[in-house]
N, C-alpha and C positions, 0 to 999 in steps of 0.2 A: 137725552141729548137731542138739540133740534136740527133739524136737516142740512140747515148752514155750518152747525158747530164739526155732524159725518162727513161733510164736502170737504172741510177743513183738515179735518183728521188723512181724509183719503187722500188731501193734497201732501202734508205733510209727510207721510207717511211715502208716496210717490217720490218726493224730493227727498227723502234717503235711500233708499231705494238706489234712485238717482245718481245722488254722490256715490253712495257706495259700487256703484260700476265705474266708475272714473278711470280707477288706475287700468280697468282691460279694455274698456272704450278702443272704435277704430279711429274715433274723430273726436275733435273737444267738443263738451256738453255745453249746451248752451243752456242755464237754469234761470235765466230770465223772466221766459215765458213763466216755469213753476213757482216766483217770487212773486210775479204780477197778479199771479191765480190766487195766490193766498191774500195778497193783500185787498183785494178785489172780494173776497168772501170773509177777507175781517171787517170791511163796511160795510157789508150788511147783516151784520151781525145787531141783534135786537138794543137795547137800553138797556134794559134787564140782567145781558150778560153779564156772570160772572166778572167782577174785577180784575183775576186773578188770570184769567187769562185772557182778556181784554191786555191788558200788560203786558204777559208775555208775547204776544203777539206783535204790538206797538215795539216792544223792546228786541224784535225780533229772534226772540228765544224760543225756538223754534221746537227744541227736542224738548225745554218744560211744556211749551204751550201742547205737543204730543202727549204727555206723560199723563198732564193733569186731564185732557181727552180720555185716556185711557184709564181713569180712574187713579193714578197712580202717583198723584200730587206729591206724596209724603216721601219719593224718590228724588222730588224736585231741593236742592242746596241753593241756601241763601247764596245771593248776587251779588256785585259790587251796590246795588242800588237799595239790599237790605228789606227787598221787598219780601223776601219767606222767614220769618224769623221758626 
């Protein structure tokens, strides 16, 4: 995994994290900032990258493009877009 693809994962992973304090939060979450960071480290993500989560990433699938980070691809269920057969 290349350094870009662990920022990624740490971002994603951060932004649930995230959501999931929602409901005890004092104040509303502002995840802007954590959309902007991912998307900001999906550009500069190599050529090379995977396609598979090159996509989910674009298609902002956020919890496949985690999984298949995580090695764990085969958790990931076809989409409306038919991209996992």
């Amino acid at each position: 995994m290349s350094d870009t693809e662990k920022n990624i994962l740490e971002a994603l992973l951060e932004l649930e994290r995230t959501v999931a304090s929602a409901p005890t939060a004092q104040r509303p979450i502002d995840l802007l900032p954590l959309f902007a960071r991912i998307d900001e480290l999906t550009a500069q993500l190599p050529p090379e990258t995977d396609p598979a989560l090159r996509h989910y990433l674009h298609k902002k699938s956020y919890e496949k493009a985690r999984l298949f980070l995580q090695g764990r691809d085969a958790e990931n269920r076809m989409g409306h877009c038919r991209h996992i057969e």
